[in-house]
C-alpha angles and dihedrals in degrees: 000000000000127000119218147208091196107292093351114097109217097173138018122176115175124205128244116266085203090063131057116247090258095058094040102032093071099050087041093060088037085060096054091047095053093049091052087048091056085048104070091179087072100050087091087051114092128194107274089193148328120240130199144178108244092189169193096235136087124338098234095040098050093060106048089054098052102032081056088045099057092033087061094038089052096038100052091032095235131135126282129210130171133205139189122270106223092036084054089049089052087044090055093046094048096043085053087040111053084178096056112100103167130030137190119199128188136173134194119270111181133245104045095316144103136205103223144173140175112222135188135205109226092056094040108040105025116159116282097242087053092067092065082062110038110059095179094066115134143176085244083250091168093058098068108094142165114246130171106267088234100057093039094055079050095071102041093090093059094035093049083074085070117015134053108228120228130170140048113019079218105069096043088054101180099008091056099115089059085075127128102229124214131189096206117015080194087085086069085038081064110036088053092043100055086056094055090050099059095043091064092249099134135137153232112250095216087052102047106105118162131263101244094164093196140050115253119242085264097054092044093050096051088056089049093060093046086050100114101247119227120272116263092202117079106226106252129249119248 
């Protein structure tokens, strides 16, 4: 989680990877608040938004994270807006790495597979004042994409030439080390977030559902066993 003054982070609290989101997520927000409580500067300040990631990512995970996100939005009766995972994990990288021009980002999907996505620069992180004026900015949503892992780790090779890597070690297999490492991919959470807000692209908090881009096993499983089955009769001569 991170907590912003526009593109300052005043506060980043990441959650433990030894814990599931349920049990990390709620100490986490209790932190923040206290932090906020010990600062008394910040007691006149309310709460312009609350931003999320709606996906791709786990299924669990992903739920937690945005069912929390509109329950506080609705709760405290403050905007929501919601950004792409992966697009939020390049954001991070690029605002820690001023070099850092292009960025792919990938996460592991399970079973064989990873969510990925190219990002630039230039289209995810312009210039604030900019926005007023470009009304076609956008988190690059339809670049995210599912792709076999295998044929994904076949092209890094190739794609290492142009883009820093950055996400699950997973997904990178042997060019994991490349990676470009990050300690609260909230920080991109926040700094996309704060670009969708002003450009008005917010949402409502009972429509928000995450981006899961792909079915789960058991999803996958149910439509197996309505599948027809072949006939077991060969059809007769006349």
């Amino acid at each position: 989680m991170a907590l912003f003054s526009k593109e300052l982070v005043l506060r980043r609290v990441s959650l433990d990877p030894g814990l599931r989101t349920a049990a990390s997520l709620a100490p986490a927000i209790a932190e923040i608040i206290q932090w906020c409580s010990d600062h008394p500067s910040l007691e006149s300040n309310r709460l312009g938004f609350i931003s999320v990631a709606d996906g791709p990512g786990s299924f669990t995970g992903l739920r937690i994270g945005v069912t929390t996100a509109k329950t506080l939005a609705y709760a405290l009766k403050i905007p929501l807006v919601s950004v792409d995972s992966l697009a939020a994990i390049a954001a991070c990288r690029m605002a820690q790495h001023p070099s850092v021009d292009q960025v792919l980002a990938a996460i592991d999907a399970f079973r064989g597979e990873i969510f990925q996505g190219k990002f630039c620069r230039s289209q995810l992180l312009p210039p604030l004042e900019d926005l007023k004026i470009d009304k076609h900015w956008s988190a690059d949503r339809d670049s995210t994409q599912v792709q076999s892992i295998k044929s994904f780790q076949k092209d890094l090779p190739l794609l290492a030439e142009t883009y820093a890597f950055a996400g699950d070690a997973k997904a990178f297999g042997d060019h994991a080390q490349r990676r470009l490492e990050s300690d609260c991919d909230a920080v991109g959470v926040g700094m996309l977030g704060l670009r969708a807000a002003i450009q008005g692209r917010l949402v409502d908090p009972m429509q928000l559902v995450p981006r899961y881009l792909k079915r789960s096993a058991a999803e996958e499983k149910a439509a197996e066993s309505i599948l027809p089955t072949p006939s077991s009769s060969s059809s007769s001569s006349p």
